[in-house]
N, C-alpha and C positions, 0 to 999 in steps of 0.2 A: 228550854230554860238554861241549858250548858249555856249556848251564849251569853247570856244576862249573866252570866258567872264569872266568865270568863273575861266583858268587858268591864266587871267591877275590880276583879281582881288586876287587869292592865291599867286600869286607872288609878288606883290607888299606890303600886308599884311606880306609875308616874310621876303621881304628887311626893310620895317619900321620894325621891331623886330630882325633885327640881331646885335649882338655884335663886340667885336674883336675875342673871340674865336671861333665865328661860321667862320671866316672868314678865320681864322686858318685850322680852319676843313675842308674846303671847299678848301681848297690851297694844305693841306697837300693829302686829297682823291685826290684830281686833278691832281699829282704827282705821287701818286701809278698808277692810271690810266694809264698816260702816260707812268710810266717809266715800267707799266707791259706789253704796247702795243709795247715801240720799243726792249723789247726782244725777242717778239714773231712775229712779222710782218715778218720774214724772216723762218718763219717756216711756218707745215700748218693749224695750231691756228690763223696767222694770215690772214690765206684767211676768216677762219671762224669768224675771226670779226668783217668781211665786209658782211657777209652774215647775222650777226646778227643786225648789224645796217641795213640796207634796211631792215628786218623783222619788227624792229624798226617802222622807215619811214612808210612801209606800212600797223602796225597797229592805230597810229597814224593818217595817213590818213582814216581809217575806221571808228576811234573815232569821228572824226570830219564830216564825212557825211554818219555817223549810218549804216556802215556796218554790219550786223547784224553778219552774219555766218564766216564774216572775221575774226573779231574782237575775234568771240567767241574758235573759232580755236587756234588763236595764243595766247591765254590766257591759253589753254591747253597747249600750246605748250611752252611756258613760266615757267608755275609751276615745270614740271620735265627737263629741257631742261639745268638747271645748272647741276645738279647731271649729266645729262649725256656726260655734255661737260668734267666733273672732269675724269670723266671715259675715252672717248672715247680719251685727249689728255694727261693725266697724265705725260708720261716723259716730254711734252714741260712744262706742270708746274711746275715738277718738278724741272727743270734746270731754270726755272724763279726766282724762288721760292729761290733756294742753292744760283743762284747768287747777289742776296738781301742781302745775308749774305759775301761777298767776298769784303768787302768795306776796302776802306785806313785804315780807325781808327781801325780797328780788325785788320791788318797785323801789324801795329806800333805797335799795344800791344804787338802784339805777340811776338816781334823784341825785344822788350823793355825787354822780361822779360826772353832773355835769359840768361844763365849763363855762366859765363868766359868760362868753359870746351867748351860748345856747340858753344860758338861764334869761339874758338879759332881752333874749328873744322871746323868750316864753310869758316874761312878762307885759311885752308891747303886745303879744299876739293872745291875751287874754283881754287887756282891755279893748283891741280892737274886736273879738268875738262876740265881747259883753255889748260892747254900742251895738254891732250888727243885729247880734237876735231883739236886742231890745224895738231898735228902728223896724225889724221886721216884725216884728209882733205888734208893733202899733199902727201896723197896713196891714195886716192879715196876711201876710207874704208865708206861704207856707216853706220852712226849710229845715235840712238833712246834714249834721255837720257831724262826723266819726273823727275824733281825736286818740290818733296810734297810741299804743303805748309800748308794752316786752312783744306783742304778740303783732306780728309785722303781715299785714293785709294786701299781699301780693297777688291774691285771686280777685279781690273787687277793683284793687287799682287796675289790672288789667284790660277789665268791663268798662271801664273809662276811660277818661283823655286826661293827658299828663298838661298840669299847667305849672306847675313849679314857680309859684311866685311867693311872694312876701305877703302877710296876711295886711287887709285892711276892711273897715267896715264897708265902704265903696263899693269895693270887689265881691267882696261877699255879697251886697244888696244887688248887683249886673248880673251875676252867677244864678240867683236865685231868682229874676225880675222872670214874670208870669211870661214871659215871651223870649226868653232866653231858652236857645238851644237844650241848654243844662240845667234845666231849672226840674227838672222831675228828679231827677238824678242825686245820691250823695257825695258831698264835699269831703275828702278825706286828709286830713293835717296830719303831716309829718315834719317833726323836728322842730315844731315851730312855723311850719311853712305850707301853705295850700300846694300839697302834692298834687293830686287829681278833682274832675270834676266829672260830672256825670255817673257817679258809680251806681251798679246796683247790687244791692244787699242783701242774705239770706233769709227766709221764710224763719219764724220762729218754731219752734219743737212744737209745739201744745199752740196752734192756731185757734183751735175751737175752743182754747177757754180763755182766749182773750178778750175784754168787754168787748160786743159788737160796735161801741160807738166809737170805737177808737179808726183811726181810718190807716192809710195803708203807709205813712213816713211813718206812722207809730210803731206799727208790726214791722216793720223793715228793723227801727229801733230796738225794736229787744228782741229781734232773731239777728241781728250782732253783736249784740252783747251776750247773748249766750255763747256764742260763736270764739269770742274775743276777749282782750280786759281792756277793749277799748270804751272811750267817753263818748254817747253819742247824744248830740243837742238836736232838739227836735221842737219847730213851730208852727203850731196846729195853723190851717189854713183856714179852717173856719173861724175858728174862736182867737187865734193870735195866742196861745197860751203857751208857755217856752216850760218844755219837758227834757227830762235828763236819763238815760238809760246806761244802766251800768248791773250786769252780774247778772242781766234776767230781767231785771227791775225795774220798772220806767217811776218814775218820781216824777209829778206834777206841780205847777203853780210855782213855778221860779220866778221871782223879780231878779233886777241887776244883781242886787248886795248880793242876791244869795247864791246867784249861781257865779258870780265872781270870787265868792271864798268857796263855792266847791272848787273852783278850776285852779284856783291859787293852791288849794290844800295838796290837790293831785299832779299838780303841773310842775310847780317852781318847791323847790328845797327847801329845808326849814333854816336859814343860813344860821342861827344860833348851831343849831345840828353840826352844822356843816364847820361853822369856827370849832368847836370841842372838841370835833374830828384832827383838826391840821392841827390845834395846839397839844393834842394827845401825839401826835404822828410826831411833830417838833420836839417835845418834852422826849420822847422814847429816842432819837436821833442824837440829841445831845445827851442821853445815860449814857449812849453808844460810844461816841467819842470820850468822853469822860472814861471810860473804862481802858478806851485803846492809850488814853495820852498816859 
């Protein structure tokens, strides 16, 4: 029971000696914790940290009614037992980790700072997207289109062939035609521009709870969007059905309108946005001068 005494008394001795920043600290750690547990609870990192809390639990209860050989064990087991959880699940860190970086305020910047040419790209290269999936969804053409975004797809371009051309609905319908070399394969868009063709794409985390009737451009689809924060369009081969995968999440039942103001939303800048930006930048330039003259 000394210990139950001993850790009321250190904790209390705590709280009288905290500030606002500890409290800070204490919110913000709280936060990564959490927001590190619900990316990985649906992997199998998160069975393993269920298994490390009850190890927790039942060192803890050792401590408290002096378990000798328990205690000493799980202290062993403790000291290297990080290094080998980095080891033993490294891709789920991995992708915990890239998606900590895929936040709103890095895509707006991104957005923000592009240039007339690219924007003006971005806009031809949506509506030629929207014709394509639509023409192929009304032949049943099934197709795979991964739209880059911060997170740069250098491992699947590789599993392809490099075609670096200008987007058009045309092209895209050749690429995709049922007797095309490249037509099993995904179309991956950079810059605006059909980067690669043929690519092949990762398996998703959680295959077995994906609906079975989903067929294989689908699972390809949101095992790179988990992967990613890229945009991947997807038209079912059977049914023609034009699907949208992004964060894990495949979204079905797109007509034009809609997946046109998705691509618009995430593609091209909000040029309002964008004017309030340069007349703020202008406005601060001329205080500047104002003050030197």
């Amino acid at each position: 029971m000394s210990l139950l005494h001993d850790f009321w008394e250190t904790l209390v001795s705590v709280v009288r000696t905290m500030g606002p920043w500890d409290l800070l600290d204490i919110a913000l750690l709280s936060y990564i914790i959490y927001y590190f547990y619900k990316l990985v609870r649906e992997t199998r990192a998160g069975q393993l940290f269920k298994g490390i809390a009850f190890l927790l639990l039942v060192y803890a209860f050792g401590e408290i009614v002096e378990l000798k050989a328990i205690t000493y064990l799980l202290e062993k087991l403790f000291s290297f037992g990080v290094l080998a959880i980095l080891i033993v699940f490294q891709p789920e860190v991995r992708r915990a980790v890239e998606k900590l970086g895929h936040s709103k305020l890095g895509l707006n910047a991104l957005r923000l700072g592009l240039t007339d040419d690219l924007q003006e790209r971005w806009k031809n290269a949506v509506e030629e997207i929207c014709d394509a999936c639509v023409e192929l969804s009304a032949g049943c053409v099934g197709a795979l289109i991964v739209i880059e975004q911060q997170t740069h797809l250098g491992e699947q371009i590789e599993n392809g062939t490099l075609i670096n051309a200008d987007i058009s609905a045309m092209l895209l319908g050749n690429l995709f035609f049922k007797n095309s070399p490249l037509h099993d394969g995904a179309i991956i868009i950079r810059d605006g521009r059909i980067h690669a063709a043929g690519c092949q794409l990762p398996k998703p985390q959680k295959e077995e709870l994906i609906n079975k009737k989903l067929g294989s451009r689908h699972r390809a689809a949101i095992g790179m969007s988990e992967n990613s924060d890229a945009i991947i369009l997807v038209v079912s081969e059977e049914t023609g059905q034009i699907s949208v995968a992004e964060n894990g999440t495949l979204t079905r039942n797109f007509t034009r309108e809609k997946l046109h103001s998705l691509l618009t939303a995430r593609l091209i800048p909000d040029t309002s946005e964008k004017k309030r930006l340069f007349r703020f930048k202008n406005r601060k330039e001329g205080q500047h001068e104002d003050d030197l003259s």
